[in-house]
Each structure stands twice: as structure tokens, then as C-alpha cells.
FIBA-951814 format. One record per atom (N, C-alpha, C): residue in one letter; x, y, z. Coordinates in steps of 0.001 Angstrom, whole numbers, padded with zeros to 6 digits, always signed. Layout:
! residues N
AXYZ ...
! end
This chain:
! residues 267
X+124226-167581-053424 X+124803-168485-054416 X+124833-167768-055760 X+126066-167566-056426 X+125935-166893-057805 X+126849-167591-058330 X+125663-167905-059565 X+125546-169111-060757 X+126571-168537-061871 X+127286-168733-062467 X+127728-168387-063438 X+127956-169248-064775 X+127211-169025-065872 X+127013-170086-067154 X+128083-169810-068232 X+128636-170702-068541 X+130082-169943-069843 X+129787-170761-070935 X+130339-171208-071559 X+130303-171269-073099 X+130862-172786-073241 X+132020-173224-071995 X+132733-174434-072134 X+133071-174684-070837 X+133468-175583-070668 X+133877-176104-069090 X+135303-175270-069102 X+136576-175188-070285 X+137563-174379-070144 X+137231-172871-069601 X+136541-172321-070529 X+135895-170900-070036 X+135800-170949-068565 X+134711-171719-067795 X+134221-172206-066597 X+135380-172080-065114 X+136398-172811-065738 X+137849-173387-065046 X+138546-172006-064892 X+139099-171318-066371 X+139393-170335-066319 X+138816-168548-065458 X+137545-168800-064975 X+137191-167935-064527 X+137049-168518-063318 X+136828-169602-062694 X+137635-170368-061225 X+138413-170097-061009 X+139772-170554-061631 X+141081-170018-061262 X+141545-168685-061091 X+140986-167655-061281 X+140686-166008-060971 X+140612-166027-059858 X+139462-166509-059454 X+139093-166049-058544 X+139663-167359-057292 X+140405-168825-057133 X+141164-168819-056467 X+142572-168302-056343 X+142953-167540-058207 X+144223-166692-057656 X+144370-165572-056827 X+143087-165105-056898 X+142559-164021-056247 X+142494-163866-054892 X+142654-165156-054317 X+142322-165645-052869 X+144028-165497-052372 X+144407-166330-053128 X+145789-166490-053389 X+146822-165371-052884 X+146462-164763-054024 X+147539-163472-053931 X+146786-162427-052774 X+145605-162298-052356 X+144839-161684-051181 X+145766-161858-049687 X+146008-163264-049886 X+146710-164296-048591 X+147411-165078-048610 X+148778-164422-048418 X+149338-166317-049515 X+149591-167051-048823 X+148570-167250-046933 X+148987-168438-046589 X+147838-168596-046621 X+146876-168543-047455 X+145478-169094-047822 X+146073-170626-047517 X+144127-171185-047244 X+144475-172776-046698 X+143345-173074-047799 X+143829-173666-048668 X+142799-174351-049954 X+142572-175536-049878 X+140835-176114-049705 X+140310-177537-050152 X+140065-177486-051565 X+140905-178987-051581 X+140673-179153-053350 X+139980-180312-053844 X+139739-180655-054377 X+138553-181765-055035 X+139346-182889-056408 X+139467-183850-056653 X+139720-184907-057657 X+138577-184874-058459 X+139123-186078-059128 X+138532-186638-060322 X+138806-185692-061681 X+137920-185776-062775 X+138148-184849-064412 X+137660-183442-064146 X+136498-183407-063127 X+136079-181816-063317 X+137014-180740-063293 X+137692-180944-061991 X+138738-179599-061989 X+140008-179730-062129 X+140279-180508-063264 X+141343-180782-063860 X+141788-179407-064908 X+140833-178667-065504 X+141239-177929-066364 X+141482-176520-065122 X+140356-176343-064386 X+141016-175730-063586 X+142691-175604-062518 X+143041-176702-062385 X+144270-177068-062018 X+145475-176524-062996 X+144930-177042-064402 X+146137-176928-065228 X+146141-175295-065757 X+145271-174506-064902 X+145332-173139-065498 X+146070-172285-063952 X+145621-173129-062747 X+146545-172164-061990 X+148316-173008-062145 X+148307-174199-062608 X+149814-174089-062429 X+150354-173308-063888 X+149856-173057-064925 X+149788-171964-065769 X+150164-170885-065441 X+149718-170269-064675 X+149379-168674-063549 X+150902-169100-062942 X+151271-170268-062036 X+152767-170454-061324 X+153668-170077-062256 X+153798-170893-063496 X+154891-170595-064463 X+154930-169101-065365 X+153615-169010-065926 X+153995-167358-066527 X+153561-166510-065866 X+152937-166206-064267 X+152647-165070-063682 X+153270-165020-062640 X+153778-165802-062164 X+154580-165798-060741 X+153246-166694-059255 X+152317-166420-059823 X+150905-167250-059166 X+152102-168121-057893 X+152511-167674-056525 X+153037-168814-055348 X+151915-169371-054546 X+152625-171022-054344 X+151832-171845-053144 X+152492-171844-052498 X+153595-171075-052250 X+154319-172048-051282 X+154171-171723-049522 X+153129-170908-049593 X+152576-170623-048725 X+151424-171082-047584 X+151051-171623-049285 X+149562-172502-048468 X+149348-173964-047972 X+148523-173894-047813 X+148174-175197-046933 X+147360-175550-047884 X+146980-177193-048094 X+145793-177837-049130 X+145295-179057-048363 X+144057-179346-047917 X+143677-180534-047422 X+142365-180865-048943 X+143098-182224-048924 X+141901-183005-050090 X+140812-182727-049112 X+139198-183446-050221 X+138343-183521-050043 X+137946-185283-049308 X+138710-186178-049721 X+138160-187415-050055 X+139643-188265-050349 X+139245-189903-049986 X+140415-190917-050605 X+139080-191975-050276 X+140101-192919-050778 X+139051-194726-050767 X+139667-195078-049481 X+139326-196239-048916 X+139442-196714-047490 X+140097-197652-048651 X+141335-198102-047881 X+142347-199131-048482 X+142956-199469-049364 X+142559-198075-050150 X+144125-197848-051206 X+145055-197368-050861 X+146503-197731-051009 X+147918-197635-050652 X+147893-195698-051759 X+148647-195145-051042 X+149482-194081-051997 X+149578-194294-053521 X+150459-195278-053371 X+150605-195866-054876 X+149963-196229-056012 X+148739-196943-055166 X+147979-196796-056466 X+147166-195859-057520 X+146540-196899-058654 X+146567-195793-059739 X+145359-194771-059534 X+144294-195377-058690 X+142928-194941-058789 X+143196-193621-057279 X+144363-193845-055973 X+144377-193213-054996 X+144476-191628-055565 X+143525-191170-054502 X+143618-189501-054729 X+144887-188981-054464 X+145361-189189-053775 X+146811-189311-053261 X+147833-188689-054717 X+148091-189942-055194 X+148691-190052-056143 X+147995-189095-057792 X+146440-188720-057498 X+146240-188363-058459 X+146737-186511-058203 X+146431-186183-056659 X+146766-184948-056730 X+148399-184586-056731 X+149225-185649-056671 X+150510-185474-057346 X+150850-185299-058818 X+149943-186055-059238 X+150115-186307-060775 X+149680-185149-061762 X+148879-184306-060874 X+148214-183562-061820 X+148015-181982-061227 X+148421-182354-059689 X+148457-180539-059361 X+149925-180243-058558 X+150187-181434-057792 X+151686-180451-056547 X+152521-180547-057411 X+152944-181631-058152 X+154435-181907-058332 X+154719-180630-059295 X+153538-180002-059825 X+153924-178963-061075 X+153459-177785-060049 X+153444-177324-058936 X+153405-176035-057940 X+154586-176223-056693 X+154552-175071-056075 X+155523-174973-054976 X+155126-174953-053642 X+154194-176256-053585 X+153713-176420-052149 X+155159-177018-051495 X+154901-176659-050331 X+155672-177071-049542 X+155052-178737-048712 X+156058-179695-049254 X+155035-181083-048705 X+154729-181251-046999 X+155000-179987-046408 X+154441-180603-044861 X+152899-179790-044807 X+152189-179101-045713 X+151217-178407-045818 X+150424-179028-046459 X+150730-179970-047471 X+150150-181019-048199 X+148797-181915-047308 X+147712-182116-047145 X+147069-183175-046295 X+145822-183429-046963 X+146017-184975-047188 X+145093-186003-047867 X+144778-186946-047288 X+143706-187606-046789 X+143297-188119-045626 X+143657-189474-046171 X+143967-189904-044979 X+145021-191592-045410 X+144015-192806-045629 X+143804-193531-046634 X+142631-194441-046784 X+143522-196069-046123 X+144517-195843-045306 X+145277-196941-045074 X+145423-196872-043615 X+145021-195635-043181 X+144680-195280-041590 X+144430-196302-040957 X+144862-197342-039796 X+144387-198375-039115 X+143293-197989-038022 X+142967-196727-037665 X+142420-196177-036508 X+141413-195174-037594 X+140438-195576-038345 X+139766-194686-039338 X+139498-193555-038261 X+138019-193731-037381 X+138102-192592-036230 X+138528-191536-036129 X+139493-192256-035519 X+140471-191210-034917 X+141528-190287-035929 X+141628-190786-037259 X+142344-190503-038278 X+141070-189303-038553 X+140046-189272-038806 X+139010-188547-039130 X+139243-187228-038546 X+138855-187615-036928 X+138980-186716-035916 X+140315-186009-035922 X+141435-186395-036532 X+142778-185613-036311 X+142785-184847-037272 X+141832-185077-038772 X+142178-184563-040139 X+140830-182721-039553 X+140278-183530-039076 X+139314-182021-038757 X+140077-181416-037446 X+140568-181865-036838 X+141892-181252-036135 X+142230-180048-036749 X+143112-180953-037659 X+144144-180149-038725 X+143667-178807-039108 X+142431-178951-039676 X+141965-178084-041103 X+141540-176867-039370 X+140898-176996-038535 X+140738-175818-037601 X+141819-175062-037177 X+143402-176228-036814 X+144501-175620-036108 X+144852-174330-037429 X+144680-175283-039152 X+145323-174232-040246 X+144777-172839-039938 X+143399-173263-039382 X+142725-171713-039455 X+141359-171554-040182 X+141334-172599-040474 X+139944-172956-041271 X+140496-172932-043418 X+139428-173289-044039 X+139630-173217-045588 X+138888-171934-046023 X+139847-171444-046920 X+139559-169975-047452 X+138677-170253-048539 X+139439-171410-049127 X+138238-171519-050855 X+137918-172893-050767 X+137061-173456-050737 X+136807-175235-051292 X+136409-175373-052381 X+137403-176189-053259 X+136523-176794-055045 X+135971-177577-054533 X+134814-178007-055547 X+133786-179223-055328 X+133373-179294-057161 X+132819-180823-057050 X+132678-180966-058311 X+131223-181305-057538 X+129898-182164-058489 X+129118-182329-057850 X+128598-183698-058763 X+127943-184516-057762 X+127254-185885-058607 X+126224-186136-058976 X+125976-186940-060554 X+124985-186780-061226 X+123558-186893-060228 X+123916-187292-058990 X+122965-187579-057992 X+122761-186476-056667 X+123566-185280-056900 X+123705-184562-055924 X+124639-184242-054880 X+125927-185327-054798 X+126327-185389-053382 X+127748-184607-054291 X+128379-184115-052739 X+129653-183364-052703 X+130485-183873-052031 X+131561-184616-052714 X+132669-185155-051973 X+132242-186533-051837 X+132456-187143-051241 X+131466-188671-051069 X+130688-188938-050149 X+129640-187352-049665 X+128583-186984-048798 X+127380-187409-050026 X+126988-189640-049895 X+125764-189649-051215 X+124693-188767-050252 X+123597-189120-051195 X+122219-188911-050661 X+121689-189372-049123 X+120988-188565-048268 X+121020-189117-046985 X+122054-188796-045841 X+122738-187908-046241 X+124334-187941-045406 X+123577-186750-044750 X+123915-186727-043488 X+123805-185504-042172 X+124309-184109-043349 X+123367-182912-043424 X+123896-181828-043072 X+124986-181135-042313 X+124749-181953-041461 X+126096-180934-040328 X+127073-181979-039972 X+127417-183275-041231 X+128488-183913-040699 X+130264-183187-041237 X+130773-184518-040417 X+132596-183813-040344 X+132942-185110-041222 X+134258-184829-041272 X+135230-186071-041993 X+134757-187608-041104 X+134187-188361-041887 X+134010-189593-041100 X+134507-190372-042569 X+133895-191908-042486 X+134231-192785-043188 X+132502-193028-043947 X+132880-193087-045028 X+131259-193373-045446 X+131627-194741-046685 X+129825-194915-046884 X+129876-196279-047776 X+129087-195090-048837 X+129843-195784-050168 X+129190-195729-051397 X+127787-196510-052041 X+127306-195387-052727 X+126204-195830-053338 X+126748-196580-054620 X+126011-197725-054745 X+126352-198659-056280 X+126343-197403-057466 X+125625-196380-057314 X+125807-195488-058335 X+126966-194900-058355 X+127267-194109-057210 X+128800-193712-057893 X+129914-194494-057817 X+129808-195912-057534 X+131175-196619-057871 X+130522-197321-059218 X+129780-197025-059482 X+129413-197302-061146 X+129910-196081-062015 X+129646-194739-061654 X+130545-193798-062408 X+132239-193559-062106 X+132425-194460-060908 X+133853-193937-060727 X+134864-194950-061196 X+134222-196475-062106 X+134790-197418-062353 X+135555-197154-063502 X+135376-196085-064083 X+136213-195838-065021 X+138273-195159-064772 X+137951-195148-063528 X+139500-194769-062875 X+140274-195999-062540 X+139796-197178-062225 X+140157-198608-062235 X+140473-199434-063397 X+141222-200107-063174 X+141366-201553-063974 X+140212-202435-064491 X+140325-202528-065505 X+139300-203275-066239 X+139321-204541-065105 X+137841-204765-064655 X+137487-206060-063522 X+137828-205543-062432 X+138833-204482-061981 X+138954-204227-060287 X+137748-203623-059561 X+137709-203892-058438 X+136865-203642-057994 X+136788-202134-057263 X+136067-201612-057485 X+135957-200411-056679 X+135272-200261-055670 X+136469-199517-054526 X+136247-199905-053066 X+134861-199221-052394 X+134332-199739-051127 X+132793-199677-051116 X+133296-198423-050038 X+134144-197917-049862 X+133909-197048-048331 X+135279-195988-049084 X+134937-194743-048231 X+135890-193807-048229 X+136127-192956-046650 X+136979-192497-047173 X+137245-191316-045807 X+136587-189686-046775 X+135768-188987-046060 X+135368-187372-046529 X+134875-186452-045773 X+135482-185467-045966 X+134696-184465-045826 X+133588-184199-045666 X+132838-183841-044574 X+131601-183777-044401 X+130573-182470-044729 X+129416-182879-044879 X+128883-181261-045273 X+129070-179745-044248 X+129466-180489-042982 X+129329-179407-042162 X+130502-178891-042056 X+131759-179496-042441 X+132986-179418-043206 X+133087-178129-044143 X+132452-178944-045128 X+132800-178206-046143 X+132146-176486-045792 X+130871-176668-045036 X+129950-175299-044848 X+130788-174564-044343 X+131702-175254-043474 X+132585-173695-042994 X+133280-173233-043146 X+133801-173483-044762 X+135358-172890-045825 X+134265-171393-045995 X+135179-170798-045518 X+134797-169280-046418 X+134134-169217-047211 X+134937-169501-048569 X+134205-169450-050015 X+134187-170949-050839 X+133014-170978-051377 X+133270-172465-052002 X+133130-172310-053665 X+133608-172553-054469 X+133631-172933-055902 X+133121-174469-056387 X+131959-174706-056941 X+132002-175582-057748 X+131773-175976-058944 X+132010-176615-059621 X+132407-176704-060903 X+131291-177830-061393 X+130277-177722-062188 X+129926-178848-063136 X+129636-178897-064537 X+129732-179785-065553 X+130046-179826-067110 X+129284-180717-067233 X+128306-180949-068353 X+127918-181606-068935 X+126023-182218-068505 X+125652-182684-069888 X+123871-182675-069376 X+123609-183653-068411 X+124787-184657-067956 X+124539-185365-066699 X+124172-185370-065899 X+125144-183737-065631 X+124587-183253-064073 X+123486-182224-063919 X+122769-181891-065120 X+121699-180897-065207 X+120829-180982-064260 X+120242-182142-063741 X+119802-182081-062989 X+119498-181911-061429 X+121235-182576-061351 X+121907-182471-059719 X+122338-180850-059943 X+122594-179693-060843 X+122757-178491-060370 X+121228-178127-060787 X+120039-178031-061184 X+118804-177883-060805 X+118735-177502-059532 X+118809-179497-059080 X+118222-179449-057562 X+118957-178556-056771 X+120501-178621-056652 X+121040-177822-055862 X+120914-176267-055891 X+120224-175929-056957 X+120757-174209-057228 X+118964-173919-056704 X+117774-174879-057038 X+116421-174564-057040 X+115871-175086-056603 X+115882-175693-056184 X+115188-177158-055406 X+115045-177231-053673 X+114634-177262-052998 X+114526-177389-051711 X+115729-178017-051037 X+116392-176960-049521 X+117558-177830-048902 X+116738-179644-048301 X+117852-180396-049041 X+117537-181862-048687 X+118615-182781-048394 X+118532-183591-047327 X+120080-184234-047112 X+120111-185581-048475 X+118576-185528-049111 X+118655-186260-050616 X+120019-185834-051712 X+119491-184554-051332 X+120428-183816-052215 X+121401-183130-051782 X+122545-183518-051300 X+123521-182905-050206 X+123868-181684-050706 X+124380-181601-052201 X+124801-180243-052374 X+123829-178515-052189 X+122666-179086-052253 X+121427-178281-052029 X+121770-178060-050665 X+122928-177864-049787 X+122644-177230-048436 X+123871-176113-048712 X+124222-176379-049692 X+125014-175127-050339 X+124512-173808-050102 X+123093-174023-050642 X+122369-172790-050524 X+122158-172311-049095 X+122648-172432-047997 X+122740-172275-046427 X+123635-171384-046703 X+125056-171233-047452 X+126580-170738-047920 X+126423-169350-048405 X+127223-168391-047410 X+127339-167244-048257 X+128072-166601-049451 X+128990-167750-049641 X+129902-167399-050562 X+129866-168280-051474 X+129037-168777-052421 X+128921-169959-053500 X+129256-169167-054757 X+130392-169935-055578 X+130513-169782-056953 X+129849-170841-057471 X+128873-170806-058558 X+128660-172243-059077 X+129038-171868-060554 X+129877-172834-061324 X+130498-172491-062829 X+129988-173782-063308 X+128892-173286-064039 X+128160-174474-065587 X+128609-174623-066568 X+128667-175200-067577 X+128639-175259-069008 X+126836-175036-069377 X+126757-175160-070871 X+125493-174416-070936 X+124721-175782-070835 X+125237-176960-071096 X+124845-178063-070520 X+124523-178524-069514 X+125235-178455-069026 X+124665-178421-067267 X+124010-177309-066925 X+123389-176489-067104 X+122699-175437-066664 X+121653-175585-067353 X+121506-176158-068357 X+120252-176441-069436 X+118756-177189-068471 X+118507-177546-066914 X+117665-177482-066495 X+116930-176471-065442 X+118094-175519-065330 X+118043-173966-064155 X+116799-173613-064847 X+115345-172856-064072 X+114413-172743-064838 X+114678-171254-064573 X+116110-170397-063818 X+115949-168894-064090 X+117609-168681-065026 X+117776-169461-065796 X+119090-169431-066729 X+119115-168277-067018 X+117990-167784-067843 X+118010-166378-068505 X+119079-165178-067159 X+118253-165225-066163 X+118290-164267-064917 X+119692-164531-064366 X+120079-165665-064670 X+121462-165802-063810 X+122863-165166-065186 X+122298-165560-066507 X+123009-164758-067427 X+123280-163412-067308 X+121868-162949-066644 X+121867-161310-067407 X+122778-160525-066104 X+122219-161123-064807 X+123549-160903-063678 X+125108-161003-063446 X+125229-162414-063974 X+126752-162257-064488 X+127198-161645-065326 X+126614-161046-066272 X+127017-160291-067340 X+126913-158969-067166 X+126294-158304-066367 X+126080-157109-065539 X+126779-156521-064228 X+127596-157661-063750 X+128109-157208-062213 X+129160-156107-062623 X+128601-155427-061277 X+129616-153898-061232 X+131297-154532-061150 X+132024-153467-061271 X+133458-153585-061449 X+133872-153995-060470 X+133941-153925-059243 X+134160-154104-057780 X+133607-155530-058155 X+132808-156285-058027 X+132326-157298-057919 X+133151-158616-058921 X+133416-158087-060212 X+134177-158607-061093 X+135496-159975-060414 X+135235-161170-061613 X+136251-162165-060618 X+137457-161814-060797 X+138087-161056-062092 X+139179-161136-062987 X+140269-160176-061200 X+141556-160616-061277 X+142297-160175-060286 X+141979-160402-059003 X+141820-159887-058022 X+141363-160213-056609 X+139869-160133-056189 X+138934-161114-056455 X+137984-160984-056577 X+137309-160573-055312 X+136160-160031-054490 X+135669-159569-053262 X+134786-161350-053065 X+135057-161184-051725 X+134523-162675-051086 X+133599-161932-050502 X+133000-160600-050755 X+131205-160445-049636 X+130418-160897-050723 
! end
């Protein structure tokens, strides 16, 4: 797992997007998992950046979300669906039959599950997965307690994070108790994983995960199982790492070969 601490969550994003352009241009039928919500939003808006003034193509790849709510339509405002239109394809050159976001309107959840982990094996597996992570530990909507070695199933939310996620809703709507996700054993077998966290919220959920003992308490803490972990802090969120110093003086030291800038090395 190598930690990397920057100055701002932009900084953070910007040295993400390196190193998934890097993946990118390595393979351009790379198969990328991508992640919602605000975290990797700045990251988003820097690779479709990279599309328009570098030539940066998707139109190669494949993208399966991380996550949707069980019984939101497309349309709505809070659906992942609609948010990863709004804010990453419609401004790249995916091709929409490569597009796959697990349907929260699925009548056969199951089996909808079972076809979406289908999918992501027939692509060939995921080259890079974003992840953001929760003030409580979990990745994707794997809360506390979730199997290590699970797949895309349907899970129930903790009152905590539909207490942080009520801010994507309508004043009084309710936010839905179940989702469709990605599971940890899922996510363990993308190649390389990137995740992204900002702010003293999560200081403690990247603590546990970066130092703390593997725990299915703390789902993202099985990260550390992963041979290929980027983790990108702000100095805020890193403000409880008790080897900050040590993870500075490494990133700031890696040999040239190792470097994210251009095609970064995934050993």
C-alpha cells in the first residue's frame, strides 16, 4: 500500500489521474471501476481535461460503477446512474455498450448481481478501481461487518451513511435503506486500486485502514491484503497516520521508474 500525502485534494486528484492515464494509454481497452459521490469528482474533471487538451481516449474501455440505491429509476437526481452521466461520460468517448452500472430497478436483484460479476470477469477483470472511503471505513456500500471475500450482492445501509448521504436528496426525501455493490472480494481482484480521501472526517477511517489491523469492522483495512494500493490524502486526512513523516519522505524519494507522472509501473 503506498500512501501518498499532497497539499489539497486537487493536487491528490491530479496525481490520480496520472496514473489512471497511465493505465489508459498502457491499454486502451483497459476495463475501469469508478466510484460516485464529491471525492472523485476533481479527479474526473482532470481526466476529461487530459480527453480535450491531450488526446487522453475511452473509447476503448469498458467502466463498471461501484454501487446504485435499490429503487431509484435512472432519472433520478440522487441515481448514480445519472450522476456518472452528469459528471464523467457525457464529457468522454465511451462507447455506451461498455458503460455498466448496476440497475437499482432490477426486478430479479440476485440474479442481476450474479450477471453484473458475470460481466466484469467476461471484460477480463478491472485494471484500476477508484474508491473513496467512509468516515466509518467501508468501500463502496461494503458498511462495517460485510464479508471480506464478498461479490456484488444487495446490502442494507447503516443509519450512518444515509445520514451522510442525505445531502444528495431532497430536503425530507428519504434515503433508500438498501443498495446493489460491489463486494470486497470484488473489488480485491482489480489489478490496481486508487483511493482517494479529503478531509479530517475521514482521518480516522484512513488510520484504521492504512494501520490498524485487517477487520471486516473496517472493510477498507483488507486493502492492505492488495498489491497494488494508491492511497491519495489531503494533509487532513492523513493528520492521524502515526508514520506520516515516513510515508512523506518515500513519496518524495521514489526512483524515476517508479514515478506516477506518464505511464506509471503497476509492480
Amino acid at each position: 500500500m503506498e500512501i501518498a500525502i499532497t497539499s489539497s485534494p486537487r493536487e491528490a486528484s491530479r496525481f490520480a489521474a496520472q496514473f489512471v492515464a497511465g493505465v489508459v494509454r498502457a491499454n486502451p481497452a483497459a476495463v475501469l471501476g469508478l466510484a460516485t459521490g464529491g471525492t472523485p469528482l476533481d479527479l474526473y474533471r482532470e481526466l476529461i481535461r487530459m480527453h480535450r487538451e491531450e488526446g487522453l481516449r475511452f473509447s476503448g474501455c469498458t467502466a463498471f460503477n461501484l454501487d446504485e440505491y435499490v429503487g431509484l429509476g435512472h432519472g433520478h437526481p440522487a441515481s448514480y446512474r445519472r450522476f456518472m452521466e452528469e459528471h464523467f461520460f457525457q464529457h468522454l468517448d465511451f462507447r455506451p455498450v461498455n458503460i455498466r452500472i448496476p440497475d437499482g430497478t432490477a426486478p430479479e436483484v440476485a440474479a442481476h448481481c450474479a450477471g453484473y460479476e458475470r460481466a466484469i470477469a467476461e471484460a477480463g477483470g478491472i485494471d484500476v478501481q477508484i474508491l473513496g472511503i467512509g468516515s466509518d471505513g467501508h468501500i463502496g456500500f461494503n458498511e462495517p461487518g460485510s464479508s471480506l471475500g464478498s461479490r456484488t450482492r444487495i446490502k442494507s445501509l447503516t443509519e450512518r451513511t444515509r445520514a451522510d448521504n442525505a445531502r444528495y436528496f431532497a430536503p425530507g426525501e428519504e434515503v433508500p435503506r438498501h443498495v446493489i455493490t460491489m463486494g470486497i472480494g470484488t473489488i480485491l481482484q482489480a489489478r490496481s486500486v486508487v483511493l482517494l480521501a479529503f478531509g479530517e472526517r475521514k482521518a480516522g477511517a484512513v488510520a484504521a485502514m492504512v494501520e490498524g489491523p485487517v477487520t471486516a469492522m473496517v472493510p477498507a483495512s483488507a486493502l492492505q491484503w492488495h498489491p497494488v494500493v494508491k492511497v491519495l490524502v489531503d494533509e487532513a486526512a492523513a493528520s492521524a497516520l502515526a508514520r506520516r513523516d515516513y510515508y512523506r519522505e518515500v513519496f518524495a524519494n521514489k526512483p524515476d521508474w517508479q514515478r506516477w507522472e506518464g505511464a506509471p509501473s503497476l509492480d
